[in-house]
C-alpha positions in Angstrom: 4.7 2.1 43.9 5.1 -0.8 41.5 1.4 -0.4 40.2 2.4 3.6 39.6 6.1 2.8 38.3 3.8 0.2 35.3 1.6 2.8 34.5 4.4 5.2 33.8 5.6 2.8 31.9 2.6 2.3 30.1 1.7 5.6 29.0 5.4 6.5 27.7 5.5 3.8 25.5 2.0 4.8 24.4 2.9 8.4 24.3 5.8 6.9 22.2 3.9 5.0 19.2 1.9 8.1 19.1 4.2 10.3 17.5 6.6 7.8 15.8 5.4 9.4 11.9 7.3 11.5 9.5 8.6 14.6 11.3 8.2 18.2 9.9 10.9 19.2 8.3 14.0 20.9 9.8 15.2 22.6 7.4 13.9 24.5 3.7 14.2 21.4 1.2 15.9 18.5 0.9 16.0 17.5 -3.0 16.2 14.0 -3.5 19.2 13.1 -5.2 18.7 11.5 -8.4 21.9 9.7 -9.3 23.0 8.3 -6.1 26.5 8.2 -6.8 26.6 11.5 -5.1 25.5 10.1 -2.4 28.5 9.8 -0.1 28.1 13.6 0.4 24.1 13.5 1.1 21.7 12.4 4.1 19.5 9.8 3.6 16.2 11.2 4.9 12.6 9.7 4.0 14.1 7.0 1.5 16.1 9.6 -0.2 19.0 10.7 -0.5 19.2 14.6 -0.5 21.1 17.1 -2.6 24.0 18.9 -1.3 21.8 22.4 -0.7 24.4 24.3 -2.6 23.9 22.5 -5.6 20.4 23.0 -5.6 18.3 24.2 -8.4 15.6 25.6 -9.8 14.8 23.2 -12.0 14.7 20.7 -8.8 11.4 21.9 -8.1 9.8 22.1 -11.7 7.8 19.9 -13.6 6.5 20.4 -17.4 4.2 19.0 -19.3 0.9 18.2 -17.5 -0.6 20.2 -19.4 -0.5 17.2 -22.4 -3.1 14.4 -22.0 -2.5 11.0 -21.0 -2.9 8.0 -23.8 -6.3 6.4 -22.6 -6.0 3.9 -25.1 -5.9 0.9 -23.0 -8.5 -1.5 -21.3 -9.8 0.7 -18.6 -9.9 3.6 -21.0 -7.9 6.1 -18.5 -3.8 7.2 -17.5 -2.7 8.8 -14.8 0.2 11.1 -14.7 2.2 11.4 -11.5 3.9 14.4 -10.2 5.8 12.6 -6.9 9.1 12.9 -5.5 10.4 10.4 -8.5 9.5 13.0 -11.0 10.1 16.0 -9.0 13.0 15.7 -6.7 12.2 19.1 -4.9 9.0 17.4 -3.1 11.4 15.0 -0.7 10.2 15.8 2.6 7.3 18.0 1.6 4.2 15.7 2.0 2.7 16.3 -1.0 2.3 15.2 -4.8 0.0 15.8 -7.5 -1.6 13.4 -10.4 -3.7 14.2 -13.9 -6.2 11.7 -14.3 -7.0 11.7 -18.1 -10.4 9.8 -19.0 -11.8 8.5 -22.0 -15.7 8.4 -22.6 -16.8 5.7 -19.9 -13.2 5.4 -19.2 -12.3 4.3 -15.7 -9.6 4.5 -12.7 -10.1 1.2 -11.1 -10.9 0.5 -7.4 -7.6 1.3 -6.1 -6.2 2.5 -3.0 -3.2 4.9 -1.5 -1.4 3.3 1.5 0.1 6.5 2.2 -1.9 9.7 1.1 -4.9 11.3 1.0 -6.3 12.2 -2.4 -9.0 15.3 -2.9 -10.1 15.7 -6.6 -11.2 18.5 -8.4 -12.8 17.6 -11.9 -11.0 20.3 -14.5 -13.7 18.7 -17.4 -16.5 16.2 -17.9 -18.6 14.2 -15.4 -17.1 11.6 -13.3 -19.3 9.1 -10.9 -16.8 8.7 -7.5 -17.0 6.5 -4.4 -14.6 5.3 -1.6 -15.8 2.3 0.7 -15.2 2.1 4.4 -13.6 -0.2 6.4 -14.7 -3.1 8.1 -17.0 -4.2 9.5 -19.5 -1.3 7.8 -18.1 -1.4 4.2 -20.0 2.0 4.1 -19.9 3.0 -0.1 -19.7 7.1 0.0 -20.8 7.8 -4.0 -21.2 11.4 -5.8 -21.5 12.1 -9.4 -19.5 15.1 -10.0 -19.3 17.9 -12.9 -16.7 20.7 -13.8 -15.8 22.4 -10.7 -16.4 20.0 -8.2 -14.3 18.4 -5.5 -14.6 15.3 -3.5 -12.0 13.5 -0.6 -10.5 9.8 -0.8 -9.5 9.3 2.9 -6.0 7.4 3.3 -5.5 3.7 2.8 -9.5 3.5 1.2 -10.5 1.4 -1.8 -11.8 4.0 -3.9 -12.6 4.8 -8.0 -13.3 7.3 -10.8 -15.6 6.8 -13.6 -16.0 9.2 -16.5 -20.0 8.5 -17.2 -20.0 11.1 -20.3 -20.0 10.7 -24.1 -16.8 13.0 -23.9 -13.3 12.8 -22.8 -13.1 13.7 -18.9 -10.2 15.3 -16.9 -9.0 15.5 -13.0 -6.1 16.6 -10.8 -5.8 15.2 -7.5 -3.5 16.2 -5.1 -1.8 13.9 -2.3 -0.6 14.6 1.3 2.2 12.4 0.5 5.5 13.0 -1.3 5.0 9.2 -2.6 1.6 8.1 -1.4 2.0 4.7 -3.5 -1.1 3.0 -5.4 -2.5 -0.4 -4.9 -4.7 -1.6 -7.8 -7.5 -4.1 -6.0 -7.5 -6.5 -9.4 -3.9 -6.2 -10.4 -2.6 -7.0 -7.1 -4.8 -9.7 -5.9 -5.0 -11.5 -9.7 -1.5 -10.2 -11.2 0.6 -10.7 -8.5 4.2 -12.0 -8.9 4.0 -15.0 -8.2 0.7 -15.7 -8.4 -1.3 -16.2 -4.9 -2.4 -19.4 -4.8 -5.7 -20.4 -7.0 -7.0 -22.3 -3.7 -7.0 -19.0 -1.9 -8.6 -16.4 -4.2 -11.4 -19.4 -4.9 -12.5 -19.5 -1.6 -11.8 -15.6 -0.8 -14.1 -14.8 -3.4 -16.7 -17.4 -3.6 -16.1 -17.9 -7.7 -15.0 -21.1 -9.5 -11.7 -22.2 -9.5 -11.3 -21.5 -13.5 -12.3 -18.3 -12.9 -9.7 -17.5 -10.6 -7.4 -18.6 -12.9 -8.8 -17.2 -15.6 -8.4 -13.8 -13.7 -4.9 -14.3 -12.7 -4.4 -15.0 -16.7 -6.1 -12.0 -17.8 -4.1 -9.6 -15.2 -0.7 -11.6 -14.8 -0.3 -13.2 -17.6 1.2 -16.2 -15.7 1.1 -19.4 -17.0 
């Protein structure tokens, strides 16, 4: 009896863990309040506060202007413009967000990753070289060159790029099974971090010289 009353015990709490992640919604929307000043009136669902629904809208679930390109004129040549729950409040709850990836010839989205989303790309113009890299132990690198029309997956929380390997300016949209699927940047967050990680531990991490490292964390942090 004690051997069957643990094994109960077991498999609820396993049973438990298994569906602790967002739940569907309950009701139509829930538009993420802005200003939260409002807020004493509004439910705080999914790290937003949500609009009294009879104050809602239209314009709570529009977004202009992604039709204008993104200024690539920086060091990795590319700009991404978000379309997430910051930018359109009407997504709160909805799972889902969208990003144009504007590149300049050779221009490149650096390995990156999304903690919280999926990301499937369709390329809208120009040729982009892709990849994502599997976890470990395999470190698998999935690679595709792709052209106008094509589409290719980033599966959640993988280190994954885009480069544009034409003479010509190259263009994507993603979309993202995540209201706010957050981006880490592999180099900005490991060599511009605030404060800086520890010289001692990036040297031996990455097998490179201790100037290097510091180098790095100069050239991405711009810490002293």
């Amino acid at each position: 009896m004690k051997a069957y009353s643990v094994t109960v015990a077991v498999f609820a709490l396993a049973f438990s863990l298994a569906s602790a992640s967002d739940p569907d919604p309950l009701q139509d929307f829930c538009v993420a309040l802005k200003d939260y000043s409002d807020s004493k009136s509004a439910i705080f669902i999914n790290g937003k506060f949500c609009k009294d629904p009879k104050l809602v809208k239209p314009e709570d679930f529009f977004f202009e202007g992604l039709n204008i390109p993104g200024n690539t004129d920086n060091k990795v040549g590319s700009n991404v413009t978000t379309v997430n729950v910051d930018t359109l409040p009407g997504l709160n709850t909805l799972g889902i967000s969208l990003v144009r990836i504007d590149f300049a010839p050779y221009g490149e989205n650096p390995p990156h990753t999304h903690p919280r989303g999926t990301e499937i790309l369709v390329v809208l113009k120009g040729t982009l070289f892709v990849g994502f890299v599997t976890s470990n132990p395999e470190n698998r690198l999935f690679t595709k060159t792709l052209n106008k029309g094509d589409v290719f997956v980033f599966p959640i929380g993988l280190i994954h790029f885009q480069l544009n390997v034409g003479k010509t300016n190259a263009l994507a949209v993603s979309g993202l099974s995540s209201q706010n699927p957050g981006v880490i940047t592999i180099a900005d967050a490991v060599f511009g971090s605030n404060p800086p990680i520890n010289p001692d531990v990036l040297t031996k991490a990455f097998q490179l010289d201790k100037n290097v490292v510091e180098d790095l964390q100069k050239k991405f942090g711009g810490h002293n």
